[in-house]
matplotlib code that plots the C-alpha trace (Angstrom):
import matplotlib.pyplot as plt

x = [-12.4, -12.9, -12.7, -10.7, -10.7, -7.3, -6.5, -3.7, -0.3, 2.3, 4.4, 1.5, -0.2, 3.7, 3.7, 0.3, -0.2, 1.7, -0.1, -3.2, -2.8, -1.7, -4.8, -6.5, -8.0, -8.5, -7.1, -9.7, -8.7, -5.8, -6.4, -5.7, -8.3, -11.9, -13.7, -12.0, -13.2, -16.7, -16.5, -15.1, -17.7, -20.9, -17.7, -15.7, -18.8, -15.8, -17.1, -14.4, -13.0, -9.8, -8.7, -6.9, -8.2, -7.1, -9.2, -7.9, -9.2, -12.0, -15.0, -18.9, -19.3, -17.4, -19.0, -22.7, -21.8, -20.4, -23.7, -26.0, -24.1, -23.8, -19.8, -17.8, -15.3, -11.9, -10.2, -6.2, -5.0, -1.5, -1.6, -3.8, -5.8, -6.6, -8.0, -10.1, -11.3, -12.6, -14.3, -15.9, -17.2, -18.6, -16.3, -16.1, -13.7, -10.2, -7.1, -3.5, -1.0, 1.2, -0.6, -0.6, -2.6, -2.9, -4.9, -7.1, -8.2, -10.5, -12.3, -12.6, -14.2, -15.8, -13.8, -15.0, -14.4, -17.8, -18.1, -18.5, -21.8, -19.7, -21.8, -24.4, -27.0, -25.5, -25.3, -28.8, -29.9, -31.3, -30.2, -27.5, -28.0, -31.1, -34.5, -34.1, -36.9, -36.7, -39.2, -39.7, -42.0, -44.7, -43.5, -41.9, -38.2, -37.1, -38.5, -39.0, -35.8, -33.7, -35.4, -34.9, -31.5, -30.2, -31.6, -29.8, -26.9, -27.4, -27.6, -25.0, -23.0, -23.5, -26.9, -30.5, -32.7, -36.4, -37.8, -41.3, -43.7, -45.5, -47.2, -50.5, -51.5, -50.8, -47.6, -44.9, -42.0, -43.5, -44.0, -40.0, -39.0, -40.9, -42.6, -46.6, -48.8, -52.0, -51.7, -49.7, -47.0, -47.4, -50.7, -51.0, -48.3, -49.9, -53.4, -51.3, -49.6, -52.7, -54.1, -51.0, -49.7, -46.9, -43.8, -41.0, -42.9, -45.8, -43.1, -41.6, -44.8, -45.9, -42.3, -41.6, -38.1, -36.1, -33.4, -29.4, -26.7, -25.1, -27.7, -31.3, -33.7, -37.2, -39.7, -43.2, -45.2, -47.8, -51.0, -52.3, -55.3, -54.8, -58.4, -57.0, -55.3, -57.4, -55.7, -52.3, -53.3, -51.0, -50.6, -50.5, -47.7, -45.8, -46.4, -45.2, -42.3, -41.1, -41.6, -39.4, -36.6, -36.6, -35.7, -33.9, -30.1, -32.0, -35.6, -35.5, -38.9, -40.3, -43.0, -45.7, -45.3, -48.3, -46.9, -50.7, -52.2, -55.6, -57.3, -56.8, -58.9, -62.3, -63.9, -63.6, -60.7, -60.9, -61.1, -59.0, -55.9, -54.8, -51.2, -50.1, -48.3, -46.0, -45.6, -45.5, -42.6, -41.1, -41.1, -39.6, -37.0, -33.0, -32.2, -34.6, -33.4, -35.0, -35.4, -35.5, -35.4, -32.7, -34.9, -36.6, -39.5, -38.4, -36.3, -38.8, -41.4, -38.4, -37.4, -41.0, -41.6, -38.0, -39.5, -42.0, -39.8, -37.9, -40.5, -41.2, -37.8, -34.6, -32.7, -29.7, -31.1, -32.2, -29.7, -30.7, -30.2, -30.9, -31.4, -31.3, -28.5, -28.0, -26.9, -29.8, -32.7, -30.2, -27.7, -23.9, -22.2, -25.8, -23.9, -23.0, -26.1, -27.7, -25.2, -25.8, -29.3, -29.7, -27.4, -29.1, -32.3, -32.1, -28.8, -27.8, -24.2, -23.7, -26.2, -25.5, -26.2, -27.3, -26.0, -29.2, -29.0, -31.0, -30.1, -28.7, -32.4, -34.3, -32.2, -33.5, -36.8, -36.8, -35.2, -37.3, -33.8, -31.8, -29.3, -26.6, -28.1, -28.8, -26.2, -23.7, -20.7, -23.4, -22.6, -25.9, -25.4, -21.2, -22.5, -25.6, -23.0, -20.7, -23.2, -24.1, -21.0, -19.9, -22.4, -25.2, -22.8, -20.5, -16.8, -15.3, -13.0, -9.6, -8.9, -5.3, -3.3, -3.0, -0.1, -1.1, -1.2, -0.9, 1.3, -1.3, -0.7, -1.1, -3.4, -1.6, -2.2, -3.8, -1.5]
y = [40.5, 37.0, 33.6, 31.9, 27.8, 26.6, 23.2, 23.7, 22.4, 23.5, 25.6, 27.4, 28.0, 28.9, 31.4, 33.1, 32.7, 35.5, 38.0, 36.6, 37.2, 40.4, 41.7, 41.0, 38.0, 34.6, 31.1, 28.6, 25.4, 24.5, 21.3, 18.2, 16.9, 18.1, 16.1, 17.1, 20.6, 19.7, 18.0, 21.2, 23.9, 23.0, 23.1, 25.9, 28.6, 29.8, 32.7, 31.3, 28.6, 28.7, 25.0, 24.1, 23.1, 19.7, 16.8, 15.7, 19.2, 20.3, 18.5, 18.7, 17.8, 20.3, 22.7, 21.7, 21.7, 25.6, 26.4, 24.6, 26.9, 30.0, 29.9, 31.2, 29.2, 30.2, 27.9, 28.2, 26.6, 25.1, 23.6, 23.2, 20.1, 22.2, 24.8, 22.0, 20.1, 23.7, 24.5, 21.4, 21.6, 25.6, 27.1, 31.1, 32.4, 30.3, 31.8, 31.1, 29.0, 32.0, 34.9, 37.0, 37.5, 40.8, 39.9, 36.4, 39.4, 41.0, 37.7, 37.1, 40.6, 40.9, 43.8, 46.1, 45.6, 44.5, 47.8, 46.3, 46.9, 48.4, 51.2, 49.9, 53.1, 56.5, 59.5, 60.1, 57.0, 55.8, 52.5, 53.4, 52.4, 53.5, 52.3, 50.9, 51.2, 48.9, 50.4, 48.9, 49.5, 46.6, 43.9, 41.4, 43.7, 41.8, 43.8, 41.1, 39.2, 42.2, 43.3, 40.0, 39.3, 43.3, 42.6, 38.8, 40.6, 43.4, 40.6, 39.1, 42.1, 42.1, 44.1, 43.7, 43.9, 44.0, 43.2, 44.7, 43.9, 46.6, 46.2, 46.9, 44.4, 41.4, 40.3, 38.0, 37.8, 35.0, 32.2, 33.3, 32.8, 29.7, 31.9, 31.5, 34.3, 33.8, 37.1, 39.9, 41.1, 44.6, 45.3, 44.4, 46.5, 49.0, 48.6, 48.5, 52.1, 53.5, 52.8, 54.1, 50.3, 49.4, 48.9, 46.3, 43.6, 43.7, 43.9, 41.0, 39.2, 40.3, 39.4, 36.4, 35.1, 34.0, 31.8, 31.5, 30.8, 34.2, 36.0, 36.0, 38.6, 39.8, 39.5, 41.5, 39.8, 41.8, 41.3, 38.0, 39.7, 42.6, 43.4, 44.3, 47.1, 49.6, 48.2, 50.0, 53.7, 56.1, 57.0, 54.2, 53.0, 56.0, 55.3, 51.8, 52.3, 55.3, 52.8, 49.8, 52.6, 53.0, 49.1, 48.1, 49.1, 48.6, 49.0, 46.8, 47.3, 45.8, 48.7, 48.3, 49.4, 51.7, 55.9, 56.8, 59.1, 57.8, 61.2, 62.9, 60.2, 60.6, 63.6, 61.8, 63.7, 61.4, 57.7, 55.1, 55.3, 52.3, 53.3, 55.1, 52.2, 52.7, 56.9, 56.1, 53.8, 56.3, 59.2, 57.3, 55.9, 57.2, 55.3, 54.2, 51.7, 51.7, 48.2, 47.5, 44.4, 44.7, 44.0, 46.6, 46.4, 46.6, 49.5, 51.4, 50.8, 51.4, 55.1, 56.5, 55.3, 57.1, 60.6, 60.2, 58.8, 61.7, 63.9, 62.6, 61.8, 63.7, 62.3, 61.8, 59.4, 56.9, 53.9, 52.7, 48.4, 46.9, 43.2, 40.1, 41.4, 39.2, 38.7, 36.7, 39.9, 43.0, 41.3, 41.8, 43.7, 43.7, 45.6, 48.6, 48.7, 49.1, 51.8, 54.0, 53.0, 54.7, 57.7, 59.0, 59.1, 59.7, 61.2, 57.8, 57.4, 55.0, 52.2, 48.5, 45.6, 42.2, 39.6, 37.1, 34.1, 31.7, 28.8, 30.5, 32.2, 28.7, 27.1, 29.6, 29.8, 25.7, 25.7, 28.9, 30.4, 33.6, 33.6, 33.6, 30.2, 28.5, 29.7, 31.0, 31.4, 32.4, 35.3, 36.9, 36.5, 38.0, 41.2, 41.8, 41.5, 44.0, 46.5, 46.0, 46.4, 49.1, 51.0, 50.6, 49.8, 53.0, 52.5, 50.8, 52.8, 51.9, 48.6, 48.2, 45.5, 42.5, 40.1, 36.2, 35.9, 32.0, 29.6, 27.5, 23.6, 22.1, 18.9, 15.7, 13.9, 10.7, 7.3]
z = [76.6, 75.6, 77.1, 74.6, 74.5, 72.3, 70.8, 68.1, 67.8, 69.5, 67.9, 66.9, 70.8, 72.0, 68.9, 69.5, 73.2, 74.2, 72.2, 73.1, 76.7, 76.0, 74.5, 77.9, 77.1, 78.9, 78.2, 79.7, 78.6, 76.1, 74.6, 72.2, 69.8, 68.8, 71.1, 74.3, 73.4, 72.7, 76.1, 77.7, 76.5, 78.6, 81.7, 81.1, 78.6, 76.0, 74.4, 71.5, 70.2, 68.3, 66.9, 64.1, 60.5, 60.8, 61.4, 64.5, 65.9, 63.2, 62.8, 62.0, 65.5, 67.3, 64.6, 65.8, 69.3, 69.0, 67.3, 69.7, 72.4, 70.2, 70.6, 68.1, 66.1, 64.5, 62.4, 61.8, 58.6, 58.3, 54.9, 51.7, 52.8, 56.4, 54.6, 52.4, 55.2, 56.7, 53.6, 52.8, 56.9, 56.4, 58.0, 56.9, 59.8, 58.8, 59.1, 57.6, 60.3, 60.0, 60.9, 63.6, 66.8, 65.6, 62.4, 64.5, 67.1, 64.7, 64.3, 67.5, 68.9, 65.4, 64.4, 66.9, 71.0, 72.3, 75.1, 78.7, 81.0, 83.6, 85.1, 84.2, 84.5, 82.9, 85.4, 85.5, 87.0, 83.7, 81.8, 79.3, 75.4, 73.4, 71.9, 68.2, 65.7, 62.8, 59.8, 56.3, 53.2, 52.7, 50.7, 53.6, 53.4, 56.5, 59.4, 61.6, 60.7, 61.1, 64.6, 66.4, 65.2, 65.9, 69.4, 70.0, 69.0, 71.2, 74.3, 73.5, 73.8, 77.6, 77.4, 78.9, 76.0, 75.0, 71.9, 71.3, 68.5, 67.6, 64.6, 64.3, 61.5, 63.7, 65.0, 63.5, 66.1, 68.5, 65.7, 64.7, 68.2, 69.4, 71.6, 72.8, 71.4, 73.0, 75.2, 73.3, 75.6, 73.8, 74.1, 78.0, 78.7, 76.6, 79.0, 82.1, 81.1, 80.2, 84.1, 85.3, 86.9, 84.6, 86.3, 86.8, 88.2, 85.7, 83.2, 84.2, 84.3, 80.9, 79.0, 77.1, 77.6, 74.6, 75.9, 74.5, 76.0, 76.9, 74.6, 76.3, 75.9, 76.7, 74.2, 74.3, 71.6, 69.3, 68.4, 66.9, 64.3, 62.7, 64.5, 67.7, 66.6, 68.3, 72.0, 70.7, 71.0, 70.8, 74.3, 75.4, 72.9, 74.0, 77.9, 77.5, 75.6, 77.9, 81.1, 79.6, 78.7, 82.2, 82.8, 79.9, 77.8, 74.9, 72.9, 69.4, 68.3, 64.9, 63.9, 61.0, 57.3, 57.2, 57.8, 56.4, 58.4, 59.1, 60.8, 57.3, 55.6, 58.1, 60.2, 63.6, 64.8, 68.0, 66.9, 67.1, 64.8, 63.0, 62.5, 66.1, 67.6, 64.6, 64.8, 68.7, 67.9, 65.3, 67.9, 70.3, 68.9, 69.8, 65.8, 62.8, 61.1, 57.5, 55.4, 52.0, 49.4, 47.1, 44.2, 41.6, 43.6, 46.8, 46.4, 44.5, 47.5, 50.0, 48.3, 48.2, 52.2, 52.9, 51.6, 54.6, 57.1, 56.5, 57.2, 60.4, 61.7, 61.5, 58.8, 61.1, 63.1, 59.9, 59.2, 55.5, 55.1, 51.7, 52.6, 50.4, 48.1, 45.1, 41.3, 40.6, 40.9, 40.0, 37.4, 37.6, 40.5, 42.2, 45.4, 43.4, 41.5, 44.9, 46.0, 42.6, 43.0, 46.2, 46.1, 42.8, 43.8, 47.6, 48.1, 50.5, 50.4, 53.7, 53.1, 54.7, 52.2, 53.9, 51.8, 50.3, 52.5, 52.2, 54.0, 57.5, 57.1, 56.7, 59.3, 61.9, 60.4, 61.1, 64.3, 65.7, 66.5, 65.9, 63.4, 66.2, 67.3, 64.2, 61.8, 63.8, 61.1, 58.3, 56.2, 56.8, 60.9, 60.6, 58.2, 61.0, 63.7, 62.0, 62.1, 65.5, 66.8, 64.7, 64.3, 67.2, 70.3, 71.3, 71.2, 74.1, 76.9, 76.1, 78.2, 80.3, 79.1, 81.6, 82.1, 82.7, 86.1, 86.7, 84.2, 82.4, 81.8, 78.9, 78.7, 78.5, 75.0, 75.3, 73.9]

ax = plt.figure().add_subplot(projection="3d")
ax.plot(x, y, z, "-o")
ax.set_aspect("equal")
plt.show()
């Protein structure tokens, strides 16, 4: 359930309130004007903010403060010139003044009930969740993007996550992230497994913290030359990646391109192989998540590399995503060109299509951010959500409905 911070008019709050409270959530402030809500959220953490579209409670700088803070905004429209000023400001979640709780709850869980960490641990003692594998065809499809932006989500969903480079041809997530890349995280965790000393502490020593406001993770960088591959063996990848499933919900790991099998290509049956980080990876993982460009290109090189995935994981466990979806490479109706595309030549009939976003991708690029943080309302950041929570994150227990237990008091207006 959400904390919910409120500045609308009257009739409006009296109209919804009840509802609201009804679907378990909390009312942490109700207020007047923009600015007393941008003065509440470093106070009260909203995970929400529903205001009206008008410009005494809508502005760029309440918008700017809710994505500095990664809090969610909701706009409710009363009239023509509301839903202008919203649009010319960026806002994509706006509602009618009319509608119902009922239809403003799916924006603010996102459609799907974000499942609580209640438990924690499942009945064996071991974290609940799963490890993540995100594969894609050479090209650039999005791996990286896709990995660090799955896992944000993941953490803001209430979990402890790790995000693990593991690409043997030189790591790409630390320069996203801000992050130092001197010592790879991967690889020392890697050593330390292979002597037999990785544990909690070392792995809290190792990590990298990326920092957001109720969506931190650990990050384990990867390798900074693709001539250091030779530290990722495959043991060793294995060993480490079965030790932090011990200590965290969830594994996002960004793998390499490469499924060549390099001992078929030399008579050392015993050296070094270039691509076991990424099979270790592979084998390891509880869900594949498989990466194309939605371009000619793209999906021709992401088809062939789907026959071998296929061949070394089961099928079931393989989520297809087409990213960068757009008129301007495929022509007219480029999302069901996609869909035809990929049914007729692989049989894929439940494929996600990232929309091309270019500017939500920049901004976080720039800022060295996830999407959450630097383009919190982008279209590309609300369609990667979606699929979190629908299709990663198990369905929620059903949740008791609460009463409000204490009256809350509206805010005095200022003359």
């Amino acid at each position: 359930m959400a904390r919910l911070a409120l500045a609308l008019d009257a009739s409006t709050e009296d109209r919804l309130l009840p509802d609201l409270v009804e679907h378990g959530h909390t009312v942490v402030a109700r207020l007047v004007g923009w600015s007393d809500v941008v003065e509440s959220l470093d106070v009260l953490a909203p995970d929400v903010v529903v205001v009206g579209a008008g410009r005494g409670t809508l502005s760029a700088e309440l918008l700017a403060a809710c994505d500095e803070r990664g809090v969610r905004l909701v706009g409710v429209a009363a009239n023509d010139a509301d839903r202008a000023h919203a649009g010319a400001l960026g806002v994509h979640e706006l509602v009618d003044g009319d509608t119902e709780w009922a239809e403003i709850e799916s924006l603010v869980s996102g459609g799907v009930a974000v499942p609580s960490r209640i438990g924690g641990p499942g009945d064996d003692g071991s974290p609940t969740g799963g490890t993540i594998a995100v594969w894609g065809a050479a090209g650039a499809p999005g791996r990286t993007t896709l990995a660090v932006n799955i896992a944000a989500e993941l953490a803001a969903a209430g979990h402890r996550v790790a995000l693990v480079d593991a690409d043997p041809y030189g790591g790409s997530i630390a320069p996203v992230l801000g992050l130092l890349d001197e010592t790879p995280g991967f690889a020392a965790a890697c050593r330390l497994a292979g002597a037999g000393a990785l544990d909690r502490a070392e792995l809290e020593r190792i990590a990298q913290r990326y920092s957001a406001p109720r969506a931190s993770f650990d990050v384990f960088t990867g390798l900074v030359g693709p001539s250091r591959w030779p530290e990722l063996s495959h043991e060793r990848a294995r060993s480490a990646l079965v030790t932090m499933r011990e200590h965290f919900e969830y594994l996002v790991i960004d793998t390499g391109f490469s499924l060549e099998r390099d001992e078929e290509l030399t008579s050392d049956q015993f050296a070094p192989r270039r691509n076991a980080a990424t099979f270790a990876a592979l084998e390891s993982a509880d869900r594949v998540i498989a990466v194309g460009l939605a371009d000619p290109v793209g999906l021709s090189r992401m088809l062939r590399g789907y026959d071998e995935l296929g061949s070394l994981v089961d099928p079931a466990l393989i989520d297809v995503v087409v990213n960068r979806v757009r008129q301007s490479a495929l022509g007219i109706d480029a999302h069901a060109q996609v869909r035809q595309t990929l049914r007729r030549f692989a049989g894929i009939t439940d494929a996600v299509l990232l929309p091309h976003d270019g500017r939500a991708a920049d901004a976080a690029i720039l800022s060295a951010r996830t999407l959450r943080d630097a383009a919190g309302r982008a279209p590309l950041r609300s369609a990667l959500r979606a699929y979190v929570l629908g299709s990663i994150l198990p369905e929620p227990d059903p949740v008791p409905r609460r009463t409000l237990a204490l009256p809350l008091l509206r805010r005095a207006a200022a003359s």
